[in-house]
N, C-alpha and C positions, 0 to 999 in steps of 0.2 A: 504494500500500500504506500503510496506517493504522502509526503508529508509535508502540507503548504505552509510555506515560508513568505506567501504573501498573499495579503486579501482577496485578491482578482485575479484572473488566468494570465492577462497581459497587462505591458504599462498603459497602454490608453486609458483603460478604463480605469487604472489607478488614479490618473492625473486628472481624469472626469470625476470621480467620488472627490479628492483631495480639493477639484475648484469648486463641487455642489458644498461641500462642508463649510469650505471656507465664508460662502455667503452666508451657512445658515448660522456660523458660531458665536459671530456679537448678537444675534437675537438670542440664542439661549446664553451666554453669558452674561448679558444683562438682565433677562428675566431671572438667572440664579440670584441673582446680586440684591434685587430686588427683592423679592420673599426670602434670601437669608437677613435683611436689615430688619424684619418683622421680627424673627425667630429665634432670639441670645440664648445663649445655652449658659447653664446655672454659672461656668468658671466666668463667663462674661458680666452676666450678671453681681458676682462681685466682684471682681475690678470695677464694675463702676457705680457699687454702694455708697460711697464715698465721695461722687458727683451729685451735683446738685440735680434733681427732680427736673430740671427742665430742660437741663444740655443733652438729654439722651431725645427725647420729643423735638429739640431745636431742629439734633441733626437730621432726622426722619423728614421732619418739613424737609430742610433746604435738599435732601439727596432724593428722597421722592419723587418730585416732579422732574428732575434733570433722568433719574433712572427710566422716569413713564414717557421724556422726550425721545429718547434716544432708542426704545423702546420702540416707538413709533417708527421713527425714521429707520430702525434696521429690519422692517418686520416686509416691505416689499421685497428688499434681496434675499429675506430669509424665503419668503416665499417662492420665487425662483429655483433659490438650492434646492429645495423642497421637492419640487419637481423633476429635476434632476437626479436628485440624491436618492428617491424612492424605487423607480423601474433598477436603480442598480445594482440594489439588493439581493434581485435574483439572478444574478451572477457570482457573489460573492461568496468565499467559502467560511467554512463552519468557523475557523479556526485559524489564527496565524502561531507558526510553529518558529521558533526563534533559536539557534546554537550558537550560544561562545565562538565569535573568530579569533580570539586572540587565544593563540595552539598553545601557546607558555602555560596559561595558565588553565587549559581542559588535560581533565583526566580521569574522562570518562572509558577509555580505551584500557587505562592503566587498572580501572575496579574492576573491568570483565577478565582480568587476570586474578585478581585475589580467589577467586573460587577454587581453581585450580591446584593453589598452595595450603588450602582450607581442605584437612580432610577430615574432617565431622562435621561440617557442615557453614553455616555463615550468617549470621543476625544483619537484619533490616527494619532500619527506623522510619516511621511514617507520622507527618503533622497534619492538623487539619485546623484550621481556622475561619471564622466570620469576622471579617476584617471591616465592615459597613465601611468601601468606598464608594457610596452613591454620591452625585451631585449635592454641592457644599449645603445647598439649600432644604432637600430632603435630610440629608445625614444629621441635621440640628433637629430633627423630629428623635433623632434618635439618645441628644447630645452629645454630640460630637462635629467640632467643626475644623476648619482646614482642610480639605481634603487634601491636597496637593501636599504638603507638607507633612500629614499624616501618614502618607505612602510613601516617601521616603524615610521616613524614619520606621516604619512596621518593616521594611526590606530592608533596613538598613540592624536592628535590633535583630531578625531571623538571622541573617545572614553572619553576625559576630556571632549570634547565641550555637546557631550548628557549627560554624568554625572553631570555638573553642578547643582547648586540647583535651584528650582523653585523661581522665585523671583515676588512676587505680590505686582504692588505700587497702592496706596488709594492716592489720592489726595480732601484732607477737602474743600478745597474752589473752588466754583464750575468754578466760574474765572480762574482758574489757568488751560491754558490748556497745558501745556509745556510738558507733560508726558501724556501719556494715563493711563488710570485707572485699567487696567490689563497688564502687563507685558508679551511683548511675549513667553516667558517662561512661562507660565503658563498652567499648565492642568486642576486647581482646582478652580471649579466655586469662583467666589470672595463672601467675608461673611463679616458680619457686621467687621467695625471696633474697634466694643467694646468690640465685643466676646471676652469670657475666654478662646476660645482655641487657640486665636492668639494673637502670639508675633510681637511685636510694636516696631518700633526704631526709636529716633527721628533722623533726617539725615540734614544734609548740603549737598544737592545735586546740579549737574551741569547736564545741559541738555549736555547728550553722548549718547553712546550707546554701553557702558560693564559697569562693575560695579564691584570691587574688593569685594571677601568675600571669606575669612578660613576654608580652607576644608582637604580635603587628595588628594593628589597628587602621592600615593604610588602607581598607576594602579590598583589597586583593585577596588572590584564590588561596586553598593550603598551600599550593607549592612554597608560595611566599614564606609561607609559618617552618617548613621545612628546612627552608635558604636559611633561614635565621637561626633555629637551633641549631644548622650544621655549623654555623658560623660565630656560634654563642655557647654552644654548650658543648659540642663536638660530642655528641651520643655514639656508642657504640653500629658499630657496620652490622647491617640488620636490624637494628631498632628503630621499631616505630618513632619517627621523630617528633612527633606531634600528641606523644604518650608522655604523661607525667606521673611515676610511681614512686608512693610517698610510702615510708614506713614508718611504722608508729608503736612505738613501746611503749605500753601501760601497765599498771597495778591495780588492783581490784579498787580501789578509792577512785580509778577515771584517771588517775595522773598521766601524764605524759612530760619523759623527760627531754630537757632543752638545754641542752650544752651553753650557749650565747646569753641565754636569761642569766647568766648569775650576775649581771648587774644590774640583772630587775628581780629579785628574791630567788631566782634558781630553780623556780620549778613553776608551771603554770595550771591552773585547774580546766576541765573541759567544758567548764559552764561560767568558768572567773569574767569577771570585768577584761574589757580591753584597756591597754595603758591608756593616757588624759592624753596623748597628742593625736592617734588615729582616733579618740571618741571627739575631738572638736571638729577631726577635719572630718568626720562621716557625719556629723550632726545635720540632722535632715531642716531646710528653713522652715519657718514658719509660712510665708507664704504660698500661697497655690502656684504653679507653673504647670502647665500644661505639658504632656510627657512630650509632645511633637517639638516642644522649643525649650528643651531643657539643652543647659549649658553643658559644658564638658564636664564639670563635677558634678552634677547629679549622677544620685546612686542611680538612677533607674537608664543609665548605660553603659554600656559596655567599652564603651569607649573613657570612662570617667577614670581619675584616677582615685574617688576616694568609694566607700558606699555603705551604708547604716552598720552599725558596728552588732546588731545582731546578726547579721550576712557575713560578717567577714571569717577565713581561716587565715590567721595570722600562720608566713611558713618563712622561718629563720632559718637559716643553715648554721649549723652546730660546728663546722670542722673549718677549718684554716684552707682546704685544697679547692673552693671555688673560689674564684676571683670576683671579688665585687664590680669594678667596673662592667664585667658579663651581666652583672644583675640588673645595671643601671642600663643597660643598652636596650635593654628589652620595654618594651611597652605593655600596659596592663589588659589581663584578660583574668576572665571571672569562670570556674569551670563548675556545677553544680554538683553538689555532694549530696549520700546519701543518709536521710537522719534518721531511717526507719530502723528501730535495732530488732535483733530475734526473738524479746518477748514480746514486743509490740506487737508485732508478726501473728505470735500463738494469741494476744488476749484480743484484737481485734478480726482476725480471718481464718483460713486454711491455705491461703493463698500461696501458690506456687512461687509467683511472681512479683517483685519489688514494683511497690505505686507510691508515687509522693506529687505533693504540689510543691512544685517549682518554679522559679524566679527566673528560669532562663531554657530557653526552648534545648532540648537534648541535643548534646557534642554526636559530629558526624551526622548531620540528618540525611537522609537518603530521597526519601519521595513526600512534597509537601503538594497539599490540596487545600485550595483558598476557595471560600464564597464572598458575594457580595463585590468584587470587583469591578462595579458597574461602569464606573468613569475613566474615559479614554485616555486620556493625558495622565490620572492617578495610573491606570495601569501600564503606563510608558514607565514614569520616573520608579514603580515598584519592580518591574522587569529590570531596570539597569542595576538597581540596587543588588538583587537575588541572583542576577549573572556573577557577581563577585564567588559566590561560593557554587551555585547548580548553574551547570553549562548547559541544561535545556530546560525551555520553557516556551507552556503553549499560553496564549492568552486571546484577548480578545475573542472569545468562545460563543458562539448563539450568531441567532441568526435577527436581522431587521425586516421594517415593512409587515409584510404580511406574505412575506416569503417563506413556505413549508408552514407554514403555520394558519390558525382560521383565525384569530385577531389580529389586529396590526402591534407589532413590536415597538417599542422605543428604546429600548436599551436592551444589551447582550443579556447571557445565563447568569454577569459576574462571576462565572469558574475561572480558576487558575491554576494550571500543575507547572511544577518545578520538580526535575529530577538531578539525579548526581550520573544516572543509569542513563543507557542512551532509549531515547525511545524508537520502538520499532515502528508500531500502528497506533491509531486514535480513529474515534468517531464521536460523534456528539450528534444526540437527538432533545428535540424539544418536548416538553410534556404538550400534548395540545389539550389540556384539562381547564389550565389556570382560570382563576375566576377571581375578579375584582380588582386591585392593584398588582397584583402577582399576575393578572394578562398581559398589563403590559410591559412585561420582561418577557424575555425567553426564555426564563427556566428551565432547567431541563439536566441531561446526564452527559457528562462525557466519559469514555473505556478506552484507556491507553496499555497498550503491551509495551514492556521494557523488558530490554535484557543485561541478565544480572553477572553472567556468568558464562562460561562452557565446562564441561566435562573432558577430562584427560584424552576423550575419544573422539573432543572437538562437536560434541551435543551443546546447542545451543539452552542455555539456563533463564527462562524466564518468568516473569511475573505479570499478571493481570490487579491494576487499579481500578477504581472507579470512582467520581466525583459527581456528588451532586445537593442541589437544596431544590426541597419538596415545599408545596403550597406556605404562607405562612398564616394567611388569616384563621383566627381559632374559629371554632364548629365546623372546618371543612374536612372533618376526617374521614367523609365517604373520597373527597378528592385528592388526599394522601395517598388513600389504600390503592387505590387506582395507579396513582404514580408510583409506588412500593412492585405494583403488577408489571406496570411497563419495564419496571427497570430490570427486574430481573429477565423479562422476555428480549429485552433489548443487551444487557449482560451475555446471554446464554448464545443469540445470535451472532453477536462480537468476539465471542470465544470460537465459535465453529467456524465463522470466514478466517479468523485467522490463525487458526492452527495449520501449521506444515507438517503433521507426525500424526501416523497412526498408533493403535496401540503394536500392532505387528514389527511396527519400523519406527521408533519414537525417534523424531530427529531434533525435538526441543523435549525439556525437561518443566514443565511446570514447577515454577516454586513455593509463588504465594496467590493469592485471591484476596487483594481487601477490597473494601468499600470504605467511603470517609463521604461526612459532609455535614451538612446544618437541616435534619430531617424536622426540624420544626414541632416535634412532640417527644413528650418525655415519658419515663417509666415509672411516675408515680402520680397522675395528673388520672381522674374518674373520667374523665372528656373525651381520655387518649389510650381507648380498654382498647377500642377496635385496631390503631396500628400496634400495638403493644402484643398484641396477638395474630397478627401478620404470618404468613407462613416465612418470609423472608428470616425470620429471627428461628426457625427451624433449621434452616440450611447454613447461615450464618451467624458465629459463635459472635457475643457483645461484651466482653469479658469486665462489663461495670455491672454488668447483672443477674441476679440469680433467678430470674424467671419473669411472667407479665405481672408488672405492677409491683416489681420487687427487687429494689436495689441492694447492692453490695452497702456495709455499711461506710467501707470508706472514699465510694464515688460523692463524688461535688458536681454540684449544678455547674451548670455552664453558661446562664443566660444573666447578668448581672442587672440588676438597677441602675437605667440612666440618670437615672436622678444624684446618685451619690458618684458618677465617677471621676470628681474633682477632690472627692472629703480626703484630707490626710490616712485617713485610716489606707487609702486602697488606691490611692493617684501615685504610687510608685510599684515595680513590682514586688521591694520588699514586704512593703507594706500588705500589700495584696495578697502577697503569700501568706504572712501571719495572721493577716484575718479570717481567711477561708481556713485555716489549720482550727481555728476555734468553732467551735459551735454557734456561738453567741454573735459573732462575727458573720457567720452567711449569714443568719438571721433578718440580718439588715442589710445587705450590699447583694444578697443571693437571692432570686425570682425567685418563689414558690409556689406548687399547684394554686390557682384561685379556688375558691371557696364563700359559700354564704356565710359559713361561721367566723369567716377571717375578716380583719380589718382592712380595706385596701390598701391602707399604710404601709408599705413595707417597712420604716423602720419604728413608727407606735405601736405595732406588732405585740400581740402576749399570746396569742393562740397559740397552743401546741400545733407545730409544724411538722408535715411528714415528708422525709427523709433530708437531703442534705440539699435542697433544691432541683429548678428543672435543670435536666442533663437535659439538652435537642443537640449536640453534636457528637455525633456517634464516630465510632473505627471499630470495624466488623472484620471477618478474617474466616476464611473456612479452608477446612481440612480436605471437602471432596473436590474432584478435578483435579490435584495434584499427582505427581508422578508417586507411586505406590508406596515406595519404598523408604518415601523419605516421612519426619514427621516434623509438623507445625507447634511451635509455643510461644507462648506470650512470657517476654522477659522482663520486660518492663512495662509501666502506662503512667504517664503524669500529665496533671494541670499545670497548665502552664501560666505566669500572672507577666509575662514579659514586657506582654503588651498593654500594662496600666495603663489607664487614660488615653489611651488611644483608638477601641473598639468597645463594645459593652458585650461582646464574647469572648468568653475561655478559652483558649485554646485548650488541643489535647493533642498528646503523641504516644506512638506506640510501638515498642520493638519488636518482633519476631524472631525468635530462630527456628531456622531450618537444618532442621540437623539428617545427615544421610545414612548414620548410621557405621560409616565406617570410622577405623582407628587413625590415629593421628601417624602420620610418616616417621 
């Protein structure tokens, strides 16, 4: 299957849409401009508390009328494009498909070799988020404004947060459970602690969950991260250079010993205070800033050099044989730790698998899936961003007009995939269901085959994704279930065009199967029995849940309150992370089924709440259509709070390994 690289079959008709747009874009950029001066979102709202009562009405007068002039005058050429810009639609394709040309820095050729060297098998990390980039004007219904700026910064925060280095903690004594013994960030099976191929740092650590380490912050690819430790730390030949393995000796008390501390008492606790010069520089301000226009020191990036001192892992080197100046050269990077210990494990689950809410999207992501990506220029500046770490990406996804579809469209599906893998195939279909506002998008699904890998026999190793966001008006859950049907019928048909292997002659290996997206109903809501009972969650395992209408207890809603996403408690990731870890905390910033016996208040709230809010963003994975031999598990699954104040969705991501079964070489 042919994989379009640009909207239109030829340039004419590219240079014919690009002149119909151009006439139609001051009419809709001044209508935007227009209904957002109506629309302040609460952070704006105070910044201008403080203003006197009449200068916010002044402005409205004097910009009003000049926005309803202008308005006027650009609405014949709009009309024009209009005409144009419509019959053109049905010629244009589903999708534009986008690869990294700068060769330095893809290496994508380079991951369908690790399979190869991997003989038990190879884990795969998957994100999904609702990003609400609709037009600046809509997006303030949702509070949230900037568009344009916001999409830079949401690609600019994914792409440090999966860049990060892999960070594996060893913990000596078997006492000490205060850290898990692998690091969520982790891909790389854990190996002796004595091995010559890995490097060891003695540390002074605090039970958190980020951890400051010196990286490159420049937006370039890993290779860059690569160049630097070989040039910095000069890791051994063979090692992962982009792996940071930290060992830690404790005592049953939590101690961990720090050679460097004994000019600060000699020994650090895992829950002590941080010393009074990182608590001033992490001291989070008082005022509100918005996460799209935080300065280099705000905690909430990764690009910062300071960040709230319950986030930080203080790592000292203990011994005289690294050289400081090496430490100074490096630039700051934040890698996510894990805080879950192993009785937490037994007193809250049975669970196979390590889950936490996190501050920073998972090191090494592999395949991310976006909703809401409605606006064209938002999804330019978030494409350049996400090219720094994923060398493909499809976007601009859906169709316009009234092209394949029985409404007239006005804006795309908003999907987004970004892979590290290369892709093979993609298709995208529309729901033709939607009803009321959700008509006029093109909602719908799109099914990408990537390959992950080959087999030593030169079998090609791939995987099937799939993205999509279903109806979102509540009581349309006959019009869900519908879309839950297409999707699979449209899945199953996407798998059979593009399979090259029979079972006689397999000449690809199936790996994985997920689904990701923003299904718009959750698994404890009375409204939402019928998709919740969907035959789809029969064939596809949800691993937040243990049955219809019945969460895991330690899944988290996903759907926040606009209302609060300025309040300190939750306008940083830190912050966001420590709120949803309490109970009392989603309470007030986390959506909850609605209810007659509830307050619509989300946060005057006292009614007992069931379970821990609505989840609508699922990542689903199944074991059948796989190649036979091999077996599928979930390694890991976290909330992600990265994206504070910049979306009123949670993100979530999810690992899988696939293990083959065979022994290690």
């Amino acid at each position: 299957m042919v994989l379009y690289t640009s909207p239109f079959p030829n340039s004419f008709l590219s240079v014919l849409h690009s002149f119909s747009w151009g006439l139609i874009f001051p009419c809709y950029w001044i209508a935007d401009r227009l209904v957002a001066s109506f629309v302040p979102t609460t952070y704006e709202k105070r910044q201008r508390a403080d203003d006197p009562c009449y200068f916010q009405a002044l402005c409205i007068i004097i910009t009003t009328p000049i926005y309803l002039a202008l308005l006027v005058a650009s609405l014949p050429f709009a009309l024009i494009g209009f005409l144009l810009w419509s019959p053109l639609q049905s010629a244009r394709r589903p999708y534009i498909y986008s690869r990294l040309q700068d060769k330095s820095h893809a290496n994508g050729a380079t991951l369908l070799t690790e399979w190869k060297a991997t003989g038990n098998g190879k884990s795969f990390c998957f994100g999904s988020a609702n990003v609400c980039l609709l037009p600046d004007s809509l997006a303030r219904f949702n509070n949230v404004f900037n568009t344009q700026a916001r999409a830079r910064e949401i690609g600019r925060r994914i792409r440090n947060g999966a860049s990060r280095p892999q960070i594996k903690i060893y913990i000596d004594s078997p006492t000490n459970t205060s850290i898990s013994a692998a690091s969520f960030s982790s891909l790389v099976s854990p190996q002796s602690g004595d091995s010559t191929n890995n490097r060891a740092v003695n540390v002074s650590l605090k039970r958190t969950t980020s951890m400051e380490y010196k990286g490159d912050n420049s937006g370039s690819n890993n290779s860059d991260d690569s160049r630097d430790a070989k040039s910095g730390g000069e890791p051994n030949e063979g090692e992962d250079s982009n792996a940071c393995i930290v060992r830690i000796s404790g005592e049953e008390n939590d101690h961990t010993s720090d050679r460097e501390a004994d000019a600060t008492n000699g020994q650090a606790n895992n829950g002590g205070p941080a010393d009074h010069s990182s608590e001033a520089e992490a001291e989070n301000p008082k005022g509100q800033t918005p996460n799209h226009k935080q300065k280099e020191g705000d905690s909430g990036s990764l690009d910062s050099y300071t960040a709230s001192r319950e986030s930080l892992v203080k790592v000292r080197v203990g011994d005289g044989t690294v050289d400081q100046s090496t430490i100074n050269n490096k630039l700051l990077y934040k890698a996510s730790l894990m805080k879950k210990t192993s009785m937490r494990k037994k007193k809250n689950t049975d669970e196979i698998f390590d889950h936490e809410v996190s501050a920073f999207f998972p090191a090494n992501l592999d395949l991310l899936c976006l909703q809401e990506v409605f606006d064209k220029r938002a999804a330019e500046k978030l494409k350049e961003q996400l090219h720094h770490y994923f060398e493909y990406v499809l976007y601009d996804v859906g169709v316009y007009s009234c092209h394949g579809c029985c409404t007239f469209k006005f804006v795309n599906s908003g999907l987004l995939f970004a892979s590290r893998y290369p892709v093979m195939d993609a298709a995208y279909h529309c729901y033709p269901n939607g009803k009321g506002t959700d008509s006029l998008a093109s909602k719908g699904a799109l099914f990408l085959k990537v390959q992950v890998g080959s087999t030593p026999q030169d079998q090609r190793i791939v995987g099937y994704i799939s993205c999509t966001h279903l109806q979102a008006l509540a009581g349309d859950t006959t019009v869900r279930c519908e879309q839950l049907d297409l999707l699979q019928d449209w899945l199953a048909d996407f798998r059979k065009s593009t399979s090259s292997s029979s079972t006689a002659n397999p000449e690809e290996l199936v790996a994985f199967d997920v689904i990701c997206g923003d299904l718009n109903f959750d698994n404890c809501s009375s409204e939402d029995k019928l998709e919740q009972q969907h035959s789809l969650f029969t064939r596809y395992k949800d691993p937040c849940r243990l049955g219809p209408g019945e969460e895991k207890p330690w899944a988290v809603g996903t759907l926040l309150d606009p209302e609060g996403l300025y309040d300190e408690e939750v306008c940083t990731p830190d912050n966001l992370q420590k709120t949803l870890e309490s109970e009392e905390g989603r309470k007030g910033y986390v959506v909850y089924p609605t209810s007659k016996n509830h307050c619509s208040n989300q946060k005057g709230r006292k009614a007992i709440l069931k379970g821990n809010g609505r989840r609508i963003d699922y990542m689903l994975y199944t074991e059948e259509g796989l190649y036979l031999e091999w077996k599928v598990e979930v390694e890991e699954f976290s909330f992600i709070t990265q994206l504070a104040g910049l979306t009123d969705h949670l993100p979530v991501a999810m690992r899988l390994m696939v293990s083959t079964g065979e022994e290690d070489p």
